[in-house]
N, C-alpha and C positions, 0 to 999 in steps of 0.2 A: 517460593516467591517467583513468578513470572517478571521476567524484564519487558515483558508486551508495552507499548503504548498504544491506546487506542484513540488517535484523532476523529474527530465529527464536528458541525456546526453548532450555535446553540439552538435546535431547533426541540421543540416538544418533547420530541420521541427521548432525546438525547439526555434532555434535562430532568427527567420524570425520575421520581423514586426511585419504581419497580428495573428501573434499567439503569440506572446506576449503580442500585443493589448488587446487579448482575454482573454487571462488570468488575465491583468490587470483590464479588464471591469468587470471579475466575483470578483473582491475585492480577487483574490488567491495572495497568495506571491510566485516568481518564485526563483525554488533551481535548480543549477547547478552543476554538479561534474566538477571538474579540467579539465584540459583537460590529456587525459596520464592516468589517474587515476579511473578506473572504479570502482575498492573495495572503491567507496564514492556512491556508488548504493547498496555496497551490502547486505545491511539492507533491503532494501525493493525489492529485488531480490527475497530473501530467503524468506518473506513473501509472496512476487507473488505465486514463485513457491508451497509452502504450501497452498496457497489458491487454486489453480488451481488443483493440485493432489489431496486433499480432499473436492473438491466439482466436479468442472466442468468437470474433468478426471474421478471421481470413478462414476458420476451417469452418466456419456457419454452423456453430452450436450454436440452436437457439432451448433447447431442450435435453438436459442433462442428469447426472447424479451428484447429489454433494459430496461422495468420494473423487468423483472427474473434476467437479468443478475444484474440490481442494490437491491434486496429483498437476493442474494444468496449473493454478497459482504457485508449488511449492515449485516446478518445471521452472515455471516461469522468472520465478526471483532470484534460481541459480543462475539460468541465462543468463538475466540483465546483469546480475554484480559482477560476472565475472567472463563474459564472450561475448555478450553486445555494447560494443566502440559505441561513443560517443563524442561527438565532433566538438560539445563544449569540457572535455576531458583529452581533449587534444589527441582523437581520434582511438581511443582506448578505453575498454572496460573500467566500471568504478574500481574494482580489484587493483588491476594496476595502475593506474592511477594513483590511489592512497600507497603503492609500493614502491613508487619512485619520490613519491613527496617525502615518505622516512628520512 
């Protein structure tokens, strides 16, 4: 059993049978925003867009493998939780962060 969550809007693609089949087949748990209510995305907006501007934007892949593209995400989310500060975490990785709140 996968602890995966997998967020999306309620849009078509998302709500269709054949793809939530699928996502059920991969052991994922399906997460929906409201309907009306997009700021229940926008946690992982903000980390898209973060992601995207300091990797795939600043070294200008526009054209990739989906081994690179998944090696530059998995890079990527060690980064953020644990050596990019963040100034609403009072100037410090989520990592420590949650290590001083213990």
């Amino acid at each position: 059993s996968s602890s995966c969550t997998l967020h999306s809007d309620q849009g078509s693609v998302y709500t269709s049978y054949a793809y939530q089949k699928q996502v059920k087949e991969r052991g994922m748990t399906m997460s929906m925003s409201r309907k009306g209510t997009p700021a229940d995305n926008a946690s992982i907006e903000s980390f898209h867009s973060s992601l995207k501007t300091e990797t795939f934007y600043l070294d200008n892949l526009t054209c990739t493998t989906t081994a690179i593209v998944k090696q530059i995400v998995e890079d990527y989310i060690t980064y953020y939780n644990n050596i990019r500060i963040q100034t609403k975490l009072n100037n410090q990785s989520p990592v420590q962060y949650r290590k001083l709140a213990i």
